[in-house]
C-alpha positions in Angstrom: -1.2 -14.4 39.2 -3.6 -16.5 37.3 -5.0 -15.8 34.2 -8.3 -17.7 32.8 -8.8 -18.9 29.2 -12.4 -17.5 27.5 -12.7 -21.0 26.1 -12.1 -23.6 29.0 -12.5 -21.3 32.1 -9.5 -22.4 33.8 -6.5 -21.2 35.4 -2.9 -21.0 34.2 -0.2 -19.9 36.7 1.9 -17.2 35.2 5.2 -16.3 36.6 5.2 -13.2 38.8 7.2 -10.6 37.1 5.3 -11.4 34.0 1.9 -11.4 35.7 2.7 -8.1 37.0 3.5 -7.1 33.6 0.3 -8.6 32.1 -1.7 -6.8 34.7 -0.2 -3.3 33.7 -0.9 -4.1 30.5 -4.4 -4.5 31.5 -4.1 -8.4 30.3 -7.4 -10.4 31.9 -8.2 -13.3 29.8 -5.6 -15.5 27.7 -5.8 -16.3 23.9 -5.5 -19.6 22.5 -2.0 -19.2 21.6 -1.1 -18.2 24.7 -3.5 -20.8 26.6 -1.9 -23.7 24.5 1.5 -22.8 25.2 0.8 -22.4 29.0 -0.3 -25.6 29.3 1.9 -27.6 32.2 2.5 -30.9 30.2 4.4 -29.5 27.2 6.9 -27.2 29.6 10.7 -27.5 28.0 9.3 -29.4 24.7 9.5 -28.6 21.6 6.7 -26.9 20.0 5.4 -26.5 16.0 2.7 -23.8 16.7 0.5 -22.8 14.0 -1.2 -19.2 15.0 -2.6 -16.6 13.1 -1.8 -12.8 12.5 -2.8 -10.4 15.3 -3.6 -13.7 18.2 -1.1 -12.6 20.7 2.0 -14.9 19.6 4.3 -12.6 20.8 3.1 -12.5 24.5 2.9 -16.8 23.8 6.2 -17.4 23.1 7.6 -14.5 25.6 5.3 -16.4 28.2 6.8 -20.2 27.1 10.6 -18.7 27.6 9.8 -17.5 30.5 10.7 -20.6 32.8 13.9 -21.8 30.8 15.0 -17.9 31.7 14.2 -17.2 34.5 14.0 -20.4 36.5 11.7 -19.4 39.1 13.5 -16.7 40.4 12.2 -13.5 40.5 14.2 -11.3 38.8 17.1 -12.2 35.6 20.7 -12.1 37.0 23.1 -9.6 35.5 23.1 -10.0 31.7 26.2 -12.0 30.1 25.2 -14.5 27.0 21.9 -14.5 25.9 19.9 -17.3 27.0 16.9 -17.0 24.0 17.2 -16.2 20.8 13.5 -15.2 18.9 14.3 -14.9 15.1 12.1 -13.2 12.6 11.8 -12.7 9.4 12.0 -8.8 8.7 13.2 -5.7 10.3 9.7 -4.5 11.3 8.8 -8.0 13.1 11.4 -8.1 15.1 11.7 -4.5 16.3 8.2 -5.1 17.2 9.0 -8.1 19.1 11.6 -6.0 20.6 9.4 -3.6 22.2 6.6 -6.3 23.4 9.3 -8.4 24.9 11.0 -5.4 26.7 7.5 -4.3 28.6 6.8 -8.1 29.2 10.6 -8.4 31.2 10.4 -5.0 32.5 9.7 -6.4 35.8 12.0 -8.8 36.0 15.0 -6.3 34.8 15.1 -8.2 31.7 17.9 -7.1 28.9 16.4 -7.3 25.3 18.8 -6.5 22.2 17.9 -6.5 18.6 20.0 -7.2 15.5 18.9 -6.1 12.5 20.0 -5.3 9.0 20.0 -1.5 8.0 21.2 -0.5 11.1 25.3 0.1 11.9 26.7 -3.3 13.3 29.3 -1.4 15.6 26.1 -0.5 17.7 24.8 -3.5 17.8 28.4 -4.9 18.8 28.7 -2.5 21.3 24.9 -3.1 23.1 25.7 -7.1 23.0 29.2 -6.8 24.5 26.8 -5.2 27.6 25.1 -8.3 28.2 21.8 -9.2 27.4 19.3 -12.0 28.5 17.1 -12.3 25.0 18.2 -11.4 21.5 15.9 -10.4 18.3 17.4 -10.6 15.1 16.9 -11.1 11.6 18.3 -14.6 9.8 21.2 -12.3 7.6 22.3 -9.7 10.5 22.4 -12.9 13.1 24.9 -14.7 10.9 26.9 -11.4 10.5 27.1 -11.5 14.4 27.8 -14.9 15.2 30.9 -15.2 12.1 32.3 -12.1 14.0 32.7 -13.1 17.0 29.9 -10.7 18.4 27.9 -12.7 19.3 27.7 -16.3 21.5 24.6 -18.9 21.4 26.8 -21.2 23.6 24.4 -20.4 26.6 21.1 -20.5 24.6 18.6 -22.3 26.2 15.5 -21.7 24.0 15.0 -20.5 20.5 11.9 -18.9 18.9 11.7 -18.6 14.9 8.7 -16.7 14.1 6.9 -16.7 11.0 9.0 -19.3 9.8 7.2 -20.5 6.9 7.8 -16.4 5.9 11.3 -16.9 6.4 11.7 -19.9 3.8 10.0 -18.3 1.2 12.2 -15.2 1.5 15.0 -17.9 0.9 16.6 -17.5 4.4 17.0 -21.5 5.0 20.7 -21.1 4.9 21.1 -18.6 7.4 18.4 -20.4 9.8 20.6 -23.4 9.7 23.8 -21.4 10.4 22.2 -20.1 13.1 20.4 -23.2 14.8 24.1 -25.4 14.2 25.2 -22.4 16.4 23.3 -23.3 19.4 23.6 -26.3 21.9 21.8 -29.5 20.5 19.5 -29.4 24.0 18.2 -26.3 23.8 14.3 -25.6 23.7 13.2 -24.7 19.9 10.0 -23.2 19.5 8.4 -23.0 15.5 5.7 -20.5 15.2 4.3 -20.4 11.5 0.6 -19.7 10.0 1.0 -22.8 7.3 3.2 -25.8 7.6 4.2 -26.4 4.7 6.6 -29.4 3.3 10.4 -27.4 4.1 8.7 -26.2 7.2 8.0 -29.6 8.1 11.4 -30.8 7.0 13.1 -28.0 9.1 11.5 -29.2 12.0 11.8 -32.6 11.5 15.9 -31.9 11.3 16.5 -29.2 14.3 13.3 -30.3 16.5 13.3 -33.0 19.0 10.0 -35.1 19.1 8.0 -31.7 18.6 4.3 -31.3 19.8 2.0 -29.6 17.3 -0.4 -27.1 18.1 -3.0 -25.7 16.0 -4.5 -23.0 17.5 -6.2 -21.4 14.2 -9.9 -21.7 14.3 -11.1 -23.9 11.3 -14.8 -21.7 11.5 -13.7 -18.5 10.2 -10.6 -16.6 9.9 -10.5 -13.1 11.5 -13.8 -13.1 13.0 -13.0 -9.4 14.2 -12.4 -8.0 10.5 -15.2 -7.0 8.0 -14.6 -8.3 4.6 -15.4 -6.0 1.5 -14.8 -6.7 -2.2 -15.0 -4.0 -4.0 -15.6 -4.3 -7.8 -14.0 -1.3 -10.3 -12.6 -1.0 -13.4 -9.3 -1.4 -13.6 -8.4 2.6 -14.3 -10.6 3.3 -11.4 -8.5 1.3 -8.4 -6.8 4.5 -7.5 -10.3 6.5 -7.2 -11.5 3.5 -5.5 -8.7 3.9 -2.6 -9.6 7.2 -2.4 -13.3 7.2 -1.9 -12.7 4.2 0.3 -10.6 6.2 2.7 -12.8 9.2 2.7 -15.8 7.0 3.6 -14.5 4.9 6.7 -12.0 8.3 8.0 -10.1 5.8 9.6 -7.7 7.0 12.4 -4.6 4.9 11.0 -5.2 2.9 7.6 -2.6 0.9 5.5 -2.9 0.5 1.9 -0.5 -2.3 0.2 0.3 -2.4 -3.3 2.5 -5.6 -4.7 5.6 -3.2 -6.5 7.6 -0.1 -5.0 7.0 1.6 -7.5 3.0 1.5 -7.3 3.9 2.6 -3.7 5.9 5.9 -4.8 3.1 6.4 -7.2 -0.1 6.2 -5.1 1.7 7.7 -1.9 2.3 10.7 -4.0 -1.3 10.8 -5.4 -2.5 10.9 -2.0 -0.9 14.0 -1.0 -2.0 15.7 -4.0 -5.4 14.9 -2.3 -4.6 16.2 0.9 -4.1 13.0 2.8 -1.2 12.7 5.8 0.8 10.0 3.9 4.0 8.0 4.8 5.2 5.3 2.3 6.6 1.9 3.5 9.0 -0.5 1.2 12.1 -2.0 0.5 13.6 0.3 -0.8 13.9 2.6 1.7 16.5 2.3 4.6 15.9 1.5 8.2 16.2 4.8 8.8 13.1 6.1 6.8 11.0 2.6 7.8 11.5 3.9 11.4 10.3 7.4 11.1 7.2 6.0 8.9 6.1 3.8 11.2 7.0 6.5 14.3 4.7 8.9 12.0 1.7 6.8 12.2 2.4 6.0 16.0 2.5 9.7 16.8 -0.7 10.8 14.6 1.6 13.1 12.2 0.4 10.5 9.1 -2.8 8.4 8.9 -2.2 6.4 5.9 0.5 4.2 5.4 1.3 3.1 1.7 3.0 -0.2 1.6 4.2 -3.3 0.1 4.2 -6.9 1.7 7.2 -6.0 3.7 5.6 -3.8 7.0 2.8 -6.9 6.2 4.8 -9.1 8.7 5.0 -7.1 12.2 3.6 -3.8 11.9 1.4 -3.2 14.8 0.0 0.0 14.8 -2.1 1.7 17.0 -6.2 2.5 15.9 -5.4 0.6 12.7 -9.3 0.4 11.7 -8.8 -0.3 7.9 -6.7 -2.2 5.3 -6.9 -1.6 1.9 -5.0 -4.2 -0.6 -5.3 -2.1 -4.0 -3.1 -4.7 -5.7 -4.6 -8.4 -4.5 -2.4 -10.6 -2.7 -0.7 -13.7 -4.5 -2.5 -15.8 -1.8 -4.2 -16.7 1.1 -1.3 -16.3 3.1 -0.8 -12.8 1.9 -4.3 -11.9 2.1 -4.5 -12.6 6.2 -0.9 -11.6 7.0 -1.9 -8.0 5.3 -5.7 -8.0 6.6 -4.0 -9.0 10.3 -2.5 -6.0 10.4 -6.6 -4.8 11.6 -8.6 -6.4 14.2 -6.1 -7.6 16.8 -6.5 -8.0 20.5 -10.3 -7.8 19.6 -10.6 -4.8 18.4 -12.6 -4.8 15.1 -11.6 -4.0 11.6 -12.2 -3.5 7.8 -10.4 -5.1 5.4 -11.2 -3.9 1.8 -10.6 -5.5 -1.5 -10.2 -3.2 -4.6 -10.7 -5.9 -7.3 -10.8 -5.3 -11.1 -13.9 -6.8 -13.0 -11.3 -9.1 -14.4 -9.6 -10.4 -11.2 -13.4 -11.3 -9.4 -13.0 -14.9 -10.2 -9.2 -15.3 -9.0 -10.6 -12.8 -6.1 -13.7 -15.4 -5.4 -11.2 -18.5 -5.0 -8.6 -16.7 -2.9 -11.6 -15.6 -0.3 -12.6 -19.3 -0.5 -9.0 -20.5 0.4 -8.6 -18.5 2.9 -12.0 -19.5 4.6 -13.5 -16.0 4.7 -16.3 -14.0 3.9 -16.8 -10.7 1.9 -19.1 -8.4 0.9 -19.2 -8.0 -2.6 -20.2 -4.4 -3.3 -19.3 -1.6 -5.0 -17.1 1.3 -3.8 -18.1 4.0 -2.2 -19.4 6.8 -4.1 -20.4 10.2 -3.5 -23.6 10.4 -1.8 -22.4 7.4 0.5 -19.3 10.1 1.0 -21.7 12.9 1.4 -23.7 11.0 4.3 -20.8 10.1 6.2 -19.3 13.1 6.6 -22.8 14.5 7.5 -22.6 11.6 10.0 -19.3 12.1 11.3 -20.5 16.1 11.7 -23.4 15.7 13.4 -21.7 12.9 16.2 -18.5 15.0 16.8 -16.9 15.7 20.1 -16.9 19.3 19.5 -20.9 19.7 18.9 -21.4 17.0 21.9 -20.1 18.9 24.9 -21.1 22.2 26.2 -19.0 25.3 26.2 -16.5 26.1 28.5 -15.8 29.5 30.8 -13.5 30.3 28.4 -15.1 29.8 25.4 -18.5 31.4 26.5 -17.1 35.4 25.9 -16.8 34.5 22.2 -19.9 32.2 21.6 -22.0 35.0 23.3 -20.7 37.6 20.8 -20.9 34.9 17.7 -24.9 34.9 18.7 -25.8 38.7 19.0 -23.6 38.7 15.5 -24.8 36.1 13.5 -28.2 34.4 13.5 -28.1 30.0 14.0 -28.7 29.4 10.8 -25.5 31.4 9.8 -23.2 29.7 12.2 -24.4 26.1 11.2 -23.6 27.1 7.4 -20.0 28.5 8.9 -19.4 25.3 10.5 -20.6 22.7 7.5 -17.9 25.4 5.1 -15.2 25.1 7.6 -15.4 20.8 8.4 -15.8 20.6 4.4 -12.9 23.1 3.7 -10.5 20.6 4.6 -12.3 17.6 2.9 -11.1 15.7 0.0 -13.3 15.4 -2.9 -14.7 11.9 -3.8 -14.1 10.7 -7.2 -16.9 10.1 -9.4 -16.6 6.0 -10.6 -17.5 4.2 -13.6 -19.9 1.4 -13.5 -17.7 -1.9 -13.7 -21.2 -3.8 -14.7 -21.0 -1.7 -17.9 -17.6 -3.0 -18.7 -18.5 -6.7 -17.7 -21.6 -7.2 -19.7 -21.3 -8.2 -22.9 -22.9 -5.5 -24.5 -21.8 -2.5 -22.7 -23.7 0.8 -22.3 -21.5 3.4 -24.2 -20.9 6.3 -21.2 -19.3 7.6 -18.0 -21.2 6.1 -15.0 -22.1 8.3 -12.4 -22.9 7.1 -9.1 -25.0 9.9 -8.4 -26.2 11.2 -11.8 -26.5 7.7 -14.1 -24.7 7.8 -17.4 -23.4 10.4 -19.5 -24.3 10.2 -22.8 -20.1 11.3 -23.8 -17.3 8.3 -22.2 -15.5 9.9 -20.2 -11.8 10.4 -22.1 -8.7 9.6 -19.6 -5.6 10.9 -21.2 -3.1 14.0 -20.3 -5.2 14.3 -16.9 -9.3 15.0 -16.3 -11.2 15.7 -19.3 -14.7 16.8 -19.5 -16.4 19.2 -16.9 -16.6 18.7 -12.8 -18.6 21.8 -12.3 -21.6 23.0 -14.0 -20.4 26.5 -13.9 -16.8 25.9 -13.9 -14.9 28.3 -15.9 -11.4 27.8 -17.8 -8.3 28.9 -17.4 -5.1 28.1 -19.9 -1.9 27.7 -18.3 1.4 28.1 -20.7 2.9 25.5 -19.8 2.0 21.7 -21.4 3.4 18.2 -21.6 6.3 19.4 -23.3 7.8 21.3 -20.0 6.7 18.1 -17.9 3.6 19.8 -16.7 2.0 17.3 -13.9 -1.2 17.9 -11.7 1.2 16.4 -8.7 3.0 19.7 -9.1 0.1 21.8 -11.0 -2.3 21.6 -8.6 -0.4 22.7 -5.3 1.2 25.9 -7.1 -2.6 27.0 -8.1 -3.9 26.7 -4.9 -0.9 28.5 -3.4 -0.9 31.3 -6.1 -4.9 31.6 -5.8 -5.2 31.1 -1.9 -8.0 28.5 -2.6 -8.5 24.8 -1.9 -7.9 21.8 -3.5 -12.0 21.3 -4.0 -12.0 24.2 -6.3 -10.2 22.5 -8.6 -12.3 20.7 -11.5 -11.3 19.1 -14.4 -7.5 19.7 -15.9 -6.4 18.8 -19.4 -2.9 18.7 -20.5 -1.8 19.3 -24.0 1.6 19.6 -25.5 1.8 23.4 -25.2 -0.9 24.4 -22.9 -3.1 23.2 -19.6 -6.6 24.1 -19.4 -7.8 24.2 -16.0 -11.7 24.1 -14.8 -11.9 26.1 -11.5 -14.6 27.3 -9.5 -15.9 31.1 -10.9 -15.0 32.5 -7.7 -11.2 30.9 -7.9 -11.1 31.7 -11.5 -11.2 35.3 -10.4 -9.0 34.9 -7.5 -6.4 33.2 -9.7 -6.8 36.0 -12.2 -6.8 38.9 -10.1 -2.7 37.4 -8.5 -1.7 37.0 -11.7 -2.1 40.8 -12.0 -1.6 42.9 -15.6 1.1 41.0 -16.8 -1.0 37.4 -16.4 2.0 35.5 -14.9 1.9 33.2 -11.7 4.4 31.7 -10.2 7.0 34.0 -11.5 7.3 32.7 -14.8 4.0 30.8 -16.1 0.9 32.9 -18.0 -2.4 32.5 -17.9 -5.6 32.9 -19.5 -9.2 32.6 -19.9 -10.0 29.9 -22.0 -13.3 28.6 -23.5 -14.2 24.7 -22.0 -12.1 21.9 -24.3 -14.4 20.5 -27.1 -16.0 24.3 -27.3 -13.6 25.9 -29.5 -14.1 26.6 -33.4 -12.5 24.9 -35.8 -9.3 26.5 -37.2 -9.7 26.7 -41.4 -7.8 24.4 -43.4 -5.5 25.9 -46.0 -6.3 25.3 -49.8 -3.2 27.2 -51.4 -1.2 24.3 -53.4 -3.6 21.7 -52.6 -5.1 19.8 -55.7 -8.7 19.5 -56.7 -10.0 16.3 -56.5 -10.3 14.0 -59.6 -7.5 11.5 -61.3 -3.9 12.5 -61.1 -2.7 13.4 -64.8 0.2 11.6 -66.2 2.6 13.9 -67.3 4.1 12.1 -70.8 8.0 12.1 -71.3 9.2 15.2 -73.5 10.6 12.0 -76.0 6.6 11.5 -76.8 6.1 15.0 -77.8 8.6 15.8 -80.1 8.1 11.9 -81.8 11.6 10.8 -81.1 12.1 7.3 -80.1 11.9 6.0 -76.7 15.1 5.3 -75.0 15.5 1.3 -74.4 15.0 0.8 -70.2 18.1 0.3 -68.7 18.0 -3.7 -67.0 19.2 -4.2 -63.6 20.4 -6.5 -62.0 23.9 -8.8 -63.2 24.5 -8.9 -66.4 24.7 -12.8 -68.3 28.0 -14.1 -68.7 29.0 -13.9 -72.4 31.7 -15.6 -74.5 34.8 -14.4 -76.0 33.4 -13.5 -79.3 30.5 -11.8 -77.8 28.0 -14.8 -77.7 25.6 -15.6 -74.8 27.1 -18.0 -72.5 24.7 -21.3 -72.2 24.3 -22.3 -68.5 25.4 -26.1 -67.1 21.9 -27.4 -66.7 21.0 -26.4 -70.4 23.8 -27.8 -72.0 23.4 -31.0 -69.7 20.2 -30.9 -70.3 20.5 -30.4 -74.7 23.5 -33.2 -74.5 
C-alpha cells in the first residue's frame, strides 16, 4: 500500500500488514512526522525527532520499527525477547502507546506488553515470560524488570524514548541510562521530544550514533486546528469562569487542568455540586483509579475530566472538543502539551485560558513563546449561556427528524391534549430542568483600573450599587422573589453547600436551579429558594420543621433585613471623665504610706552606709 503526503504529493511504501492496518483505520494521507520518518534514506539511522502533541508520533515511530522487526516478512515469528523497546514518560503515555501499537501489529500477530508502575509486577512478569515482540514501559518499572531478571534487551534492535525532554525534567536520566547500557551498542535509537534542550542534546550525543535531526514542527503557528481564548477574571471568579465556560461550549469530553492535587479534589468536587459528570485525574491516585477515569470518559459515563499535568502527556480521548487550564501553565511546553490534548488528527478544538487580571502580562509572553494566538475576551456570561442553549435546542437531533410508528400513538394524543404553544413551553422546562446555572461574574476592568467602580458587575444587569460580599458562601439575593429559609445548622457543625445543597434538593424534590443565594453563619444557614421550593421544602419538613431527620427549619427574613437587636444599658457608665477614686489615707488626713521601690536593692556597708560603686571611687581618687 502507498500512502501520499498532503505536502509533497508523493508516495511512501508502507509495509503490508501495517498498510492493512492503516487502511482499517481509515488512514489516507501521512503527517509530517510520519512522512519524515518514512523517508528511504534514513532507514536503520538514528533519529532526534522533534514533533508536536497530537501529530501522529505514535503511528511514526510504530511505522520506522517496522522494518528492523519485521524484516519484510509478513507476519512476526512466535514471540521470545523483545525486539523494540518504546519508553515513555508516564503511565497514561505509554498505555496509550500500548493500545495504538497493538491495532497497528494486529495484522501482523504482533505481541505488545506494557510495564508500568502502579500495576502488580508478578503480572507483568508473568505476560513477558510469554514472549513478546515490542515492550512499553515507564523509565522506573523498566529498571525494576531488567534488575530482576524479567526482563532481556539482549535482542533489542530499536529503541523509542518518547517525550524525552519530559522524561529529564521528571528526573528519570538515571533510569534512561540503566536502561539504554542494557541494550546492544548497535541497536536503532529513536529520540522523539517537542524541545531539545541542552541534557536532551547531551543524551543523544552519548547513546546516539551520528543521529539525523528532524524538525517536523511548523515554525508558522502552533496548533493550527485549536482556537485560542484568554479569558480575563478576577482571581475569585476562576472557578465561575470554568463553569460558564463549560456550560457555553457543552463539549462532548472536556479536560480542565489545575497545577496542585489539591485544586483538583477541590474543583472536581465543585463541579458535581453543579450537576456536571466529573472524574478527577492526578498523582495521587493509583493506576487503578487513573484507569477507570480515563475508561469513564471513553465510555460517556463522565464528560469532564479534572486534572493536573500528569494525563497532560498521553491522554487521547475521544470528542475531546475543549481544554480549559484554570491554573496557567509554567510554560510553553506545558501550555501545548495540555492544549494537544484537543485538535488532533485534524479535528478542531478550543483551548481556553482562565487568566487573573494580574497574570495577563506573564499570560501575553507565554502565548508569544509559544508562537500562538488568542482571543482576548471575557468569559462567557449569562446571556451568551442563554443563547446557546437556545441554540443547541433549536438544532437538536430530536426536533430534526420526524416521528416514528411508534412514537406517533402518543404525539397524536399530546396534540388533541395540549395546544403547540403548551408543548414548546414543556420542552424548553424539561431541556432547562437539567441545566446548570451560569454564574454571574465581576467585571475584571473594574478591578484593573486604577480607580475602580465600587460594585458587583453584572454581565447582564451592569453594576450593583452593594459589592457583592464573598464569605461563608453566596451573600446577597439571586432571585427577585426568592424567599428565605434558616437551616439549624451553621459553621460550627461544618455546614458546606457541597453537602447542603444535595440534601435540600433531595428533601424538597426540586433542582439544583432553585437554589439562590446561601449564607452560612456560625449557628444557622439561611437559604434563598425559589417561592414554589420554599413551600415544597416547608411542607416535607412537616409540623415538627425537621429535614433530614435531625436538622430544623424556618422562615427567615432576607440577610441585611432584620432589625437590630437593643443594646443593654444596665451597668454601663454614662459618658464623661472617669472619676478618680482618692485613697481612704487622703480622707481621714493620715500620712501617705512611702511607695515601696522595686527592683534590687543598693549594696550597703557594714555599719549601714551606702556602698560607693568602682567607677565613683575611681573616678573621686
Amino acid at each position: 500500500m502507498t500512502l501520499e503526503s498532503p505536502q509533497m504529493k508523493t508516495e511512501f511504501e508502507i509495509a503490508a500488514p501495517l498498510a492493512e492496518a492503516l487502511d482499517h483505520k481509515g488512514y489516507e494521507t501521512l503527517t509530517p512526522v510520519q512522512e519524515a520518518v518514512l523517508n528511504p534514506a534514513l532507514f536503520g539511522r538514528d533519529l532526534l525527532v522533534s514533533a508536536q502533541t497530537g501529530s501522529g508520533k505514535t503511528v511514526a515511530f510504530g511505522l520506522a520499527l517496522a522494518p528492523s522487526i519485521l524484516q519484510q516478512a509478513p507476519r512476526l515469528p512466535e514471540a521470545v525477547q523483545p525486539s523494540a523497546l518504546i519508553v515513555a514518560p508516564t503511565r497514561e503515555l505509554a498505555l496509550q502507546v500500548t493500545r495504538e501499537l497493538q491495532w497497528l501489529y494486529a495484522p501482523a500477530a504482533g505481541r505488545i506488553v506494557s510495564c508500568i508502575g502502579g500495576v502488580d509486577i508478578r503480572d507483568e512478569r508473568q505476560q513477558l515470560a510469554k514472549g513478546a515482540h515490542i515492550v512499553v514501559g515507564t523509565p522506573g518499572r523498566l529498571v525494576d524488570h531488567i534488575r530482576r531478571g524479567s526482563l532481556d534487551l539482549g535482542d533489542i534492535r530499536s529503541i523509542v524514548l518518547d517525550e524525552a525532554d519530559e522524561m529529564m525534567d521528571m528526573g528519570f536520566r538515571e533510569e534512561l541510562e540503566f536502561v539504554l547500557d542494557a541494550a546492544p551498542e548497535d541497536r536503532q535509537t529513536l529520540m522523539f521530544s517537542a524541545t531539545v534542550s541542552k541534557p536532551i542534546a547531551r543524551l543523544a550525543a552519548t547513546y546516539q550514533n551520528n543521529a539525523e535531526r528532524l524538525n517536523t514542527i511548523s515554525t508558522a503557528s502552533s496548533h493550527s486546528d485549536i482556537t485560542y481564548q484568554a479569558m480575563t477574571v478576577i482571581a475569585s471568579d476562576v472557578e465561575k469562569a470554568v463553569i460558564n465556560t463549560l456550560l457555553y461550549h457543552d463539549a462532548p469530553n472536556a479536560i480542565v487542568f489545575c497545577s496542585r492535587r489539591d485544586a483538583v479534589n477541590k474543583l472536581a468536587a465543585r463541579l458535581t455540586n453543579r450537576g456536571f459528570s466529573v472524574v478527577a485525574l492526578s498523582g495521587e491516585f493509583s493506576q487503578k483509579e487513573r484507569s477507570n477515569s480515563v475508561l469513564a470518559m471513553r465510555d460517556g459515563r463522565a464528560r469532564v475530566c479534572v486534572a493536573t499535568d500528569v494525563a497532560a502527556r498521553g491522554l487521547d480521548l475521544p470528542g475531546l472538543d475543549l481544554v480549559i487550564h484554570a491554573d496557567l501553565p509554567r510554560n510553553k511546553e506545558g501550555l501545548l502539551h495540555r492544549s494537544g490534548r484537543t485538535g488532533r488528527a485534524g479535528r478542531p478544538g478550543v483551548c481556553a485560558l482562565i487568566v487573573p487580571v494580574r497574570a495577563r502580562r506573564r499570560t501575553e509572553r507565554l502565548l508569544q513563546d509559544a508562537n500562538v494566538e488568542a482571543e482576548w475576551r471575557l468569559p462567557p456570561s449569562a446571556a451568551d449561556i442563554e443563547v446557546a442553549l437556545n441554540n443547541r435546542l433549536l438544532s437538536s437531533e430530536a426536533l430534526q427528524s420526524l416521528p416514528n410508528e411508534a412514537e406517533t400513538e402518543l404525539t397524536n394524543t399530546l396534540l388533541e391534549k395540549y395546544s403547540a404553544e403548551h408543548l414548546a413551553a414543556a420542552i424548553v422546562r424539561l431541556t432547562r430542568a437539567t441545566d446548570s446555572a451560569p454564574e454571574i461574574l465581576q467585571d475584571p476592568g473594574a478591578q484593573s483600573s486604577s480607580s475602580p467602580r465600587k460594585g458587583n458587575y453584572d454581565p447582564d444587569r451592569g453594576y450593583s450599587r452593594e459589592p457583592r460580599r464573598e464569605h461563608g458562601g453566596r451573600r446577597g439575593s439571586d432571585f427577585q422573589d426568592g424567599h428565605w429559609i434558616k437551616l439549624g445548622v451553621g459553621r460550627k457543625k461544618k455546614a458546606d453547600p457541597k453537602w447542603l445543597i444535595p440534601m435540600l434538593c433531595k428533601s424538597g424534590g426540586f433542582s439544583r436551579n432553585s437554589i439562590g443565594a446561601i449564607r452560612i453563619e456560625p449557628d444557622a444557614t439561611l437559604v434563598e429558594l425559589k417561592p414554589d421550593a420554599a413551600a415544597r421544602l416547608m411542607d416535607a419538613a412537616g409540623e415538627r420543621q425537621i429535614i433530614d431527620k435531625s436538622i430544623w427549619i424556618s422562615r427567615s427574613d432576607a440577610p441585611g433585613t432584620e432589625k437590630p437587636k437593643s443594646v443593654k444599658t444596665k451597668g454601663v457608665r454614662k459618658s464623661g471623665p472617669k472619676k478618680i477614686r482618692r485613697p481612704d489615707t487622703e480622707k481621714s488626713g493620715a500620712k501617705p504610706q512611702k511607695k515601696k521601690r522595686i527592683g534590687p536593692k543598693k549594696p550597703r556597708g557594714p555599719n549601714g552606709e551606702k556602698k560607693r560603686s568602682q567607677k565613683v571611687m575611681k573616678r573621686n581618687g
